[in-house]
C-alpha positions, -999 to +999 in steps of 0.1 A: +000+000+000+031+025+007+043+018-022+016+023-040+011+058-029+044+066-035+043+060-068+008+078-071+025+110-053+050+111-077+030+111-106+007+139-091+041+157-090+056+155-121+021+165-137+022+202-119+061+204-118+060+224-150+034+251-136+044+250-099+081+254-106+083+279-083+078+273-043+070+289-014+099+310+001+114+317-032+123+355-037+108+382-062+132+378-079+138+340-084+099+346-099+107+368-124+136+344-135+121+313-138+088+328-151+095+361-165+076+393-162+037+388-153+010+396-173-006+417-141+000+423-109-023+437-079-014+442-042-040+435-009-030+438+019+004+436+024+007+408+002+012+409-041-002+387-067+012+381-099-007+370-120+008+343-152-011+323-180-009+296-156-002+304-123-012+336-092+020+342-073+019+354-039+043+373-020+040+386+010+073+403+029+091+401-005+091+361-007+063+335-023+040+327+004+015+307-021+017+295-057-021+283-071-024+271-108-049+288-127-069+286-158-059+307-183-089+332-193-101+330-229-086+355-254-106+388-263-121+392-295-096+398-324-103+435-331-111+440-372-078+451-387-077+489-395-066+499-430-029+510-434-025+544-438-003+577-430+003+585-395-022+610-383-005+641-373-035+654-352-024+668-315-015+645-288-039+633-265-072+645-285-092+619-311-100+618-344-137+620-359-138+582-360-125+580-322-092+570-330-071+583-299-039+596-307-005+583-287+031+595-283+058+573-271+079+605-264+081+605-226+099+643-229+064+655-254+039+640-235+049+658-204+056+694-223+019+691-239+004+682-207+019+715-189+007+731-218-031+721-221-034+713-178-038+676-190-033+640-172-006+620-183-015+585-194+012+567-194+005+528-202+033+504-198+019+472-221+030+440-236+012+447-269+021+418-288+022+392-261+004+402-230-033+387-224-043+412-200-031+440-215-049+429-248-080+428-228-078+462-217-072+473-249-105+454-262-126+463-233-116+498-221-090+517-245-105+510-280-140+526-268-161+553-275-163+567-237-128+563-232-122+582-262-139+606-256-127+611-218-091+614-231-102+640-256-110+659-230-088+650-201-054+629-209-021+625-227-018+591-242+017+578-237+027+544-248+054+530-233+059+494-250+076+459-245+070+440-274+087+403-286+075+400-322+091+431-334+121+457-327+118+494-319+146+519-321+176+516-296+166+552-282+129+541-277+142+506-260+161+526-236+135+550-229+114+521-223+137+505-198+150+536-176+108+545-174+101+508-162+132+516-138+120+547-126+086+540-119+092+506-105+069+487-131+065+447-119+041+437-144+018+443-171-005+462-178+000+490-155-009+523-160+005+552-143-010+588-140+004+620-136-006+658-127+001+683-157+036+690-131+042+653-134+029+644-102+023+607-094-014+602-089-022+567-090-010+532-107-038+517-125-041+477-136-069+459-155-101+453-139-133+437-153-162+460-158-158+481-195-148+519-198-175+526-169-154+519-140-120+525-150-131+559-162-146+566-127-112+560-111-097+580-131-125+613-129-115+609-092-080+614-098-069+647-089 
C-alpha cells in the first residue's frame, strides 16, 4: 500500500512540476527568472499577486508565500484590422472623428503638452504583442467610445511598449527601460497617472467592468 502511494504522489508531482516550478519561500526575484515578467499584478493587503497564463504568485514580505495554478482566461475578440494608412499628425492626446485616440511614445512631449493644455498624463506600460491582459484592456476599455472621448478631454496618451514579435529603435528601447526603472513597473498592464507638473497620482491595472469603471477612477483622480 506505501508503495503504491508513492508511486501515485509522484505522478501527481511531475504533472504540476512544469506550472508550480516555483515554491514557497522563493524570492521576487527568483519569480521573475524562472517565469518572467507577469502579465498583471495587484497588491492586498500587504501581500502581491502576480498573475501568469498559468499560475497567481503570492508574496508577501518580498518572498512567495502561495503559488495556485490557474486557468488561463479565454482571449478577447480579435479587433477588425484597420486599413494601413499615414500616420495622423492630429495633437497629442485628443481623437480623431472616428474616435481613434492619438498616442506618443515620447516620454519628454507627452509631459511638455500636458503643462501646456493642464492635461493627465496617461502613461501605459503594455506587452502589446504578447500580454493577455493588456490585450483585454485594450478590447474592453481603450478601444472605446467613452474612453475616447474622456481622453479627448482629459489625458495624454503615452505608450510605453515591450514588445517580442518586433524591434523598436535603440533610443525608444532605452526609454522604455529607464521608465520601467523609474517607476518601478512589476508587471503588465499598469498604467501610471500623472498631474500636468508630473505628479504621481495613482497606478492603474486591469479590472473587469468596460470603460465605466475605469473611467470613474480615473475622474476621481486629482
Amino acid at each position: 500500500m506505501l508503495h503504491r502511494s508513492l508511486i501515485a504522489l509522484s505522478i501527481a508531482l511531475l504533472a504540476v512540476s512544469p506550472a508550480l516550478a516555483v515554491q514557497a519561500g522563493d524570492t521576487y526575484d527568483s519569480v521573475i527568472a524562472e517565469k518572467g515578467m507577469p502579465l498583471g499584478s495587484m497588491t492586498v493587503g500587504q501581500s502581491q499577486i502576480l498573475k501568469y497564463k498559468d499560475v497567481e504568485v503570492k508574496l508577501t514580505g518580498g518572498k512567495v508565500a502561495s503559488v495556485r495554478a490557474v486557468v488561463a482566461p479565454p482571449p478577447p475578440p480579435s479587433p477588425t484590422p484597420a486599413p494601413t494608412r499615414a500616420p495622423s499628425r492630429a495633437p497629442i492626446g485628443e481623437a480623431s472623428a472616428k474616435n481613434t485616440l492619438v498616442w506618443t511614445e515620447s516620454y519628454e512631449e507627452a509631459i511638455s503638452v500636458a503643462k501646456a493644455q493642464n492635461r493627465q498624463v496617461f502613461m501605459y506600460f503594455t506587452g502589446s504583442d504578447w500580454c493577455g491582459w493588456c490585450k483585454r484592456l485594450n478590447a474592453e476599455v481603450l478601444s472605446t467610445a467613452e474612453f475616447a472621448k474622456y481622453a479627448h478631454e482629459r489625458l495624454v496618451l503615452l505608450k510605453v511598449d515591450f514588445p517580442r514579435q518586433f524591434k523598436q529603435p535603440a533610443e525608444l528601447v532605452a526609454q522604455n527601460l529607464a521608465l520601467a526603472r523609474r517607476y518601478r513597473i512589476d508587471g503588465y498592464p499598469t498604467v501610471v497617472v500623472l498631474s500636468s507638473e508630473g505628479r504621481r497620482l495613482a497606478d492603474l491595472g486591469y479590472e473587469p467592468g468596460g470603460p465605466a469603471p475605469f473611467i470613474g477612477t480615473l475622474d476621481g483622480l486629482r
